[in-house]
N, C-alpha and C positions, 0 to 999 in steps of 0.2 A: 504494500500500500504506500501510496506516496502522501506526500505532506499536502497536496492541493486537495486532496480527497477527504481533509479531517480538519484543516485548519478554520479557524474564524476568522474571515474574511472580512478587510477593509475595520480593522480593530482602533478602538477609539484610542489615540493617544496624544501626548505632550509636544511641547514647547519648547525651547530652551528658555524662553520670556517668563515660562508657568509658573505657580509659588505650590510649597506644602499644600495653603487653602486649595486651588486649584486641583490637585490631586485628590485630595481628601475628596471636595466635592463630586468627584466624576467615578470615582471607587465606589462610593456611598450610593450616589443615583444608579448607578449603571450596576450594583453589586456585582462589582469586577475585584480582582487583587494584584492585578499587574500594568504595568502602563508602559508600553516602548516613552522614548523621549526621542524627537526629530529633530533634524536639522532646517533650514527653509528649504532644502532639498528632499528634503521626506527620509533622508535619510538615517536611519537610527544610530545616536549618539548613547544613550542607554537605556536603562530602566529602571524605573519604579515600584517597588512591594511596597503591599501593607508592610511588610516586617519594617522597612526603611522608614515607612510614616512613623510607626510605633515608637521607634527607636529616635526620631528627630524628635515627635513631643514628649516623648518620656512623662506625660505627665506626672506621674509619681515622685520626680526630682523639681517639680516644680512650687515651689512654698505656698502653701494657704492658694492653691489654684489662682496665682497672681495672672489676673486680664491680661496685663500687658507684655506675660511672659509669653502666656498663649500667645497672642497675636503675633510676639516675633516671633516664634518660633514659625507658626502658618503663614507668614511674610517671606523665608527659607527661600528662594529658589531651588527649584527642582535637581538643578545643575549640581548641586551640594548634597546630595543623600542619594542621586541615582547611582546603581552600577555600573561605571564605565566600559565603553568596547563589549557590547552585550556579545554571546556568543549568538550567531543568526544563522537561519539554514534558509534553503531555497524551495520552490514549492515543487520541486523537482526531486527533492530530496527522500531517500525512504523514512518511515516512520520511525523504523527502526535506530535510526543517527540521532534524531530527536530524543525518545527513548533514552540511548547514551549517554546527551548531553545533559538530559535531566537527572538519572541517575546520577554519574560522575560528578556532578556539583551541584545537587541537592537545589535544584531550580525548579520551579509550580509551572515555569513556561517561559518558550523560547519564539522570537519573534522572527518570522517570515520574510523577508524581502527579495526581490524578484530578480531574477536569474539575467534580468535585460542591463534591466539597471540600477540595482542594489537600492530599490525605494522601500518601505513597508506596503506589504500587500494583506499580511496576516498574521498571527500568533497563532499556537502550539500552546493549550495548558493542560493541566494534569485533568484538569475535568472532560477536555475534549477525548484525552485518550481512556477514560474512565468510562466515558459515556460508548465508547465506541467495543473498550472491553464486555462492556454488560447486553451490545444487543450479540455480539461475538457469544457471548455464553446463554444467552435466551434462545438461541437457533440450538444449540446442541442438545 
């Protein structure tokens, strides 16, 4: 199986303009946990986890839930808590490399871009391959 047969196509992502709030927001609305980050080329500079939002508001380290610590912290550019040089596959690619990638570095999903011209076309998450394991074992 290849990756154009299982990926989510045309996946909502980032900015490099974008802030923490910005992320938060579209994670939340969109009950998503991963965010490529673009370039004005479209091309992916990195990505964004819940785990990374977690980890920048730490609210817990934050005193008496100070307002205005929140707010800077949600002010953050993206640029700052993404993981740089995402590893990216192509939609060419087997599922199985994906698979790999996710193991080998404990990743929920890896993002897509296209064999033409290295733009995002899609993401790989653990739910796409879960979903696909479970109609796999409902036929047998």
């Amino acid at each position: 199986m290849l990756v154009s047969e299982l990926m989510t196509k045309n996946p909502v992502s980032l900015t490099k303009e974008d802030t923490v709030r910005d992320a938060v927001e579209k994670m939340y609305e969109l009950d998503i946990r991963h965010l490529p980050v673009l370039d004005e080329e479209g091309a992916v500079l990195g990505i964004v986890t819940d785990k990374d939002i977690s980890s920048c508001l730490a609210l817990g380290d934050i005193s008496d839930n100070n307002s205005e610590e929140v707010e800077e912290r949600l002010s953050v550019s993206v640029l700052d808590i993404m993981h740089e040089g995402a590893i990216t596959v192509t939609e060419e690619s087997p599922i199985s490399d994906v698979i790999e990638i996710m193991v080998e570095n404990k990743f929920g999903a890896v993002p897509v871009v296209s064999s033409d011209d290295g733009k995002l076309i899609g993401i790989v998450s653990y739910i796409d391959l879960l979903k696909e394991a479970q109609e796999y074992f409902e036929e047998k």
